[in-house]
N, C-alpha and C positions, 0 to 999 in steps of 0.2 A: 838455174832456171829450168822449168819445163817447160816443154812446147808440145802442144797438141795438132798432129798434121792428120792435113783432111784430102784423101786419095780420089782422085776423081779419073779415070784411065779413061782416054780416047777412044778404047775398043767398045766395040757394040755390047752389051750385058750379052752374059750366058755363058760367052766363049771362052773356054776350060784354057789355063795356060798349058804351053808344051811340058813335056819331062823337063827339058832343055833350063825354062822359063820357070819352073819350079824349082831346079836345084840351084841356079843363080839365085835365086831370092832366099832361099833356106842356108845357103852359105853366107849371105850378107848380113840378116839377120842374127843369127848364131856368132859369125863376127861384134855383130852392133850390141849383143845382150851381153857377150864378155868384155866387155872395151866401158860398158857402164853408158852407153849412149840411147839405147833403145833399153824404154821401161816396161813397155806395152804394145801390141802389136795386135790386129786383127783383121779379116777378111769381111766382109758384107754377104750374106746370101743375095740371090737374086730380088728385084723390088715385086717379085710377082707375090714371094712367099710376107712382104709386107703390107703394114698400112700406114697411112698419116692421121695423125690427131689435130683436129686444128679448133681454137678457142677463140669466136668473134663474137661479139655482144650480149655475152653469155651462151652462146649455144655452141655447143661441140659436135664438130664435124668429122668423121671418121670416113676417109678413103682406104679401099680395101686395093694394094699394086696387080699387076704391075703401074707402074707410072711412065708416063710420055714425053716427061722432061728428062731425056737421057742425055745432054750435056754436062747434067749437072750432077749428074748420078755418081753418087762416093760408092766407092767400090772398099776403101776399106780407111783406117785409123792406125795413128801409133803415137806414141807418147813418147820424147825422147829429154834427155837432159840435156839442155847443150848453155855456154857461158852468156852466152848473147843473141840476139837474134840473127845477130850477121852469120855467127858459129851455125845456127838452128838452120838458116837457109842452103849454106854449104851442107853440111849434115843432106838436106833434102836432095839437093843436086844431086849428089852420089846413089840417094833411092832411085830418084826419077834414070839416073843410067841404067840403072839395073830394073828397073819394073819395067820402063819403057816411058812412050808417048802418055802423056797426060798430063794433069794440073793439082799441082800439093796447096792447099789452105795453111801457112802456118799462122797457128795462135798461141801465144804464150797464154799459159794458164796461171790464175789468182793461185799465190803461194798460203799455206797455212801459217799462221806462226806457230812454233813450238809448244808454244807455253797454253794456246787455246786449243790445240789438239788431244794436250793433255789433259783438259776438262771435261770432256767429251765422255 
Protein backbone atom coordinates (compact mmCIF):
# COMPACT_ATOMS: atom_id res chain seq x y z
CA UNK A 1 0.00 0.00 0.00
CA UNK A 2 1.06 3.67 -0.43
CA UNK A 3 0.72 6.29 1.93
CA UNK A 4 0.87 9.87 1.21
CA UNK A 5 2.37 11.92 4.43
CA UNK A 6 1.78 15.49 4.73
CA UNK A 7 4.72 17.46 6.82
CA UNK A 8 3.73 20.17 8.71
CA UNK A 9 6.97 21.40 10.99
CA UNK A 10 6.35 23.46 14.26
CA UNK A 11 9.16 25.86 13.15
CA UNK A 12 8.37 29.26 12.03
CA UNK A 13 8.47 29.28 7.76
CA UNK A 14 11.85 30.41 6.25
CA UNK A 15 14.24 29.08 8.81
CA UNK A 16 16.89 27.22 6.73
CA UNK A 17 17.81 23.71 8.59
CA UNK A 18 21.27 23.41 10.28
CA UNK A 19 24.26 21.41 8.25
CA UNK A 20 23.62 19.25 11.23
CA UNK A 21 19.62 18.99 10.40
CA UNK A 22 20.30 18.47 6.73
CA UNK A 23 22.76 15.50 6.75
CA UNK A 24 20.33 13.62 9.34
CA UNK A 25 17.55 13.89 7.03
CA UNK A 26 19.76 13.09 3.72
CA UNK A 27 21.09 10.01 5.52
CA UNK A 28 17.58 8.74 6.51
CA UNK A 29 16.13 9.39 3.35
CA UNK A 30 18.92 7.67 1.24
CA UNK A 31 18.35 4.86 3.94
CA UNK A 32 14.39 5.01 3.20
CA UNK A 33 14.84 4.99 -0.83
CA UNK A 34 17.11 1.72 -0.73
CA UNK A 35 15.03 -0.22 1.93
CA UNK A 36 11.93 0.36 -0.91
CA UNK A 37 10.14 2.40 1.82
CA UNK A 38 10.31 6.03 0.68
CA UNK A 39 8.95 6.51 -3.20
CA UNK A 40 8.82 10.17 -3.28
CA UNK A 41 10.03 12.84 -1.36
CA UNK A 42 9.85 16.59 -1.45
CA UNK A 43 10.42 20.01 0.34
CA UNK A 44 7.79 22.99 -0.13
CA UNK A 45 9.33 26.60 -0.97
CA UNK A 46 8.22 29.11 1.12
CA UNK A 47 4.19 30.12 1.07
CA UNK A 48 5.31 33.67 -0.06
CA UNK A 49 6.53 32.34 -3.49
CA UNK A 50 2.90 30.69 -3.64
CA UNK A 51 -0.76 30.96 -4.28
CA UNK A 52 -4.29 29.36 -3.44
CA UNK A 53 -6.91 28.60 -5.97
CA UNK A 54 -10.20 28.43 -4.58
CA UNK A 55 -13.62 27.40 -6.54
CA UNK A 56 -16.93 28.65 -4.85
CA UNK A 57 -20.11 29.21 -6.86
CA UNK A 58 -18.53 29.27 -9.76
CA UNK A 59 -16.07 31.82 -9.26
CA UNK A 60 -12.40 31.42 -8.70
CA UNK A 61 -10.48 32.98 -6.26
CA UNK A 62 -6.88 33.29 -6.35
CA UNK A 63 -4.67 34.23 -3.13
CA UNK A 64 -1.27 35.30 -4.00
CA UNK A 65 1.20 33.91 -0.25
CA UNK A 66 2.54 34.37 1.88
CA UNK A 67 -0.34 32.97 3.95
CA UNK A 68 -1.12 33.51 7.78
CA UNK A 69 -2.25 30.22 8.57
CA UNK A 70 1.07 28.87 9.57
CA UNK A 71 -0.04 26.04 11.69
CA UNK A 72 -0.97 24.45 9.26
CA UNK A 73 1.66 25.19 6.71
CA UNK A 74 3.19 21.72 5.01
CA UNK A 75 6.49 22.21 4.83
CA UNK A 76 6.95 19.17 2.59
CA UNK A 77 5.48 15.37 1.17
CA UNK A 78 6.58 11.92 0.63
CA UNK A 79 5.13 8.91 -0.55
CA UNK A 80 6.06 5.83 1.14
CA UNK A 81 5.23 1.99 0.74
CA UNK A 82 4.48 0.51 3.77
CA UNK A 83 2.07 -2.94 4.50
CA UNK A 84 -0.44 -1.25 6.56
CA UNK A 85 -1.29 1.69 7.97
CA UNK A 86 -0.10 0.68 11.40
CA UNK A 87 3.40 -0.06 9.36
CA UNK A 88 2.89 3.60 7.62
CA UNK A 89 2.46 5.29 11.03
CA UNK A 90 5.80 3.76 12.61
CA UNK A 91 7.43 4.50 9.24
CA UNK A 92 6.42 8.23 10.26
CA UNK A 93 7.53 8.16 13.73
CA UNK A 94 11.06 7.47 12.71
CA UNK A 95 10.69 10.81 10.08
CA UNK A 96 9.26 12.85 12.70
CA UNK A 97 12.59 11.82 15.04
CA UNK A 98 14.65 12.84 12.55
CA UNK A 99 12.94 16.11 11.14
CA UNK A 100 11.90 17.04 14.50
CA UNK A 101 8.79 18.78 16.17
CA UNK A 102 5.83 18.87 14.02
CA UNK A 103 2.68 17.00 12.53
CA UNK A 104 2.70 14.06 9.57
CA UNK A 105 -0.98 13.70 7.66
CA UNK A 106 -0.87 10.07 6.71
CA UNK A 107 -3.14 9.23 3.82
CA UNK A 108 -3.19 6.07 1.99
CA UNK A 109 -3.54 6.63 -1.52
CA UNK A 110 -6.34 4.87 -4.13
CA UNK A 111 -4.18 1.97 -5.63
CA UNK A 112 -4.52 1.58 -9.60
CA UNK A 113 -5.29 -1.94 -10.79
CA UNK A 114 -2.88 -3.34 -13.22
CA UNK A 115 -4.84 -4.15 -15.84
CA UNK A 116 -6.52 -0.39 -16.06
CA UNK A 117 -3.18 1.22 -16.04
CA UNK A 118 -2.39 -0.78 -18.88
CA UNK A 119 -5.29 0.95 -21.00
CA UNK A 120 -4.06 4.22 -20.43
Amino acid sequence: MRFLCIYKPSKPEGGPPTQKEMDEMGKYMEESFKSGVLLSAEGCMPTALGARVRLAGGKVTITDGPFTESKELIGGFAIIQAASKKEAIEITKTFLNVAGDGETEVRQLHETPASDAAKR
